[in-house]
N, C-alpha and C positions, 0 to 999 in steps of 0.2 A: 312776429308777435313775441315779447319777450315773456322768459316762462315765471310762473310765481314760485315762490320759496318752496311751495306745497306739490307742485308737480315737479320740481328739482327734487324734494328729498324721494319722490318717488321713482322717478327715473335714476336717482343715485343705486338705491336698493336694487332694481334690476339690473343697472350696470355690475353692480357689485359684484354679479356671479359670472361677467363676462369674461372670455381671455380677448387682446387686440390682436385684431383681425386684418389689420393693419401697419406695418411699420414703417415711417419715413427717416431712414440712415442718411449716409455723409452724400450720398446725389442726390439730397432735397426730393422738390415738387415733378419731379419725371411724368411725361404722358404719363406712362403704366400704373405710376402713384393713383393719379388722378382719377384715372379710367378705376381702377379699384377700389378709389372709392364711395364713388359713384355708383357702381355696381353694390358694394358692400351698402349704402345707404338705400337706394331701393329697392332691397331685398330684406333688410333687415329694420332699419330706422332708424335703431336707436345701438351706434357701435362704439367701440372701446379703440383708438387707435396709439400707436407706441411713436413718438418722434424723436430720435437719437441724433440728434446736429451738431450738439457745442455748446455752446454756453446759451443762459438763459435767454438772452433778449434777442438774439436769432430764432430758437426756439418759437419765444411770444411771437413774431412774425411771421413763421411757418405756418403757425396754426392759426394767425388770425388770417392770411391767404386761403387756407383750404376753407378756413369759414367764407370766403370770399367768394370761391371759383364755386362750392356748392350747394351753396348758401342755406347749409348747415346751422343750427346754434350747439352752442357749448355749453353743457350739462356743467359738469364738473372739469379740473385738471388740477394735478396732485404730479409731482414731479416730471417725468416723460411721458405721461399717459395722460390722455384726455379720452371724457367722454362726449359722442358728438351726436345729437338727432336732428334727424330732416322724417317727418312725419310725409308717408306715400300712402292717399287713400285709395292704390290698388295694389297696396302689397298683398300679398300671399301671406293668409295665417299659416301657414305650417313654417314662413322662412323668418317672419315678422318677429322680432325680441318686445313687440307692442300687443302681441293679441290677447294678452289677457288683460289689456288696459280700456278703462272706458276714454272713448278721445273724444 
């Protein structure tokens, strides 16, 4: 479901205070990438990831992959940083960057 302008500027705002929690450097999409963030998505929801590869249009393909493999959508991205949510209706409020949000 894609998200409205109105829930992007609201998830902009709480990413805003995020750090990424995730970096994907010059070994790309690795199991261990993957698997973390995976983890980091169902635990959290709504993460901030860092993607260091080279030049832009490799870049755009990295991330539309991870959107791919965890079928994630893209909040925001702003140079090497994206914001990424996959909404988990058994996360955990106390790990969740979503619990003060009405879903």
């Amino acid at each position: 479901m894609a998200l409205s302008n109105e829930q992007k500027k609201s998830y902009r705002a709480i990413g805003h205070q995020l750090n990424p929690i995730v970096t994907v450097a010059s070994n790309g999409l690795t199991t261990g990438v993957i698997e973390e963030l995976e983890r980091a998505l169902n635990d959290h929801e709504l993460i901030k990831i860092k993607v260091s590869v080279g030049y832009r249009e490799v870049k755009k393909e990295v991330i539309a992959e991870i959107l791919k493999l965890t079928k994630a959508e893209m909040v925001q991205q702003i140079g090497n940083t994206a914001l990424l949510l996959r909404r988990n209706p058994k996360a955990k409020a106390s790990l969740s960057n979503l619990s003060n949000v009405i879903r």
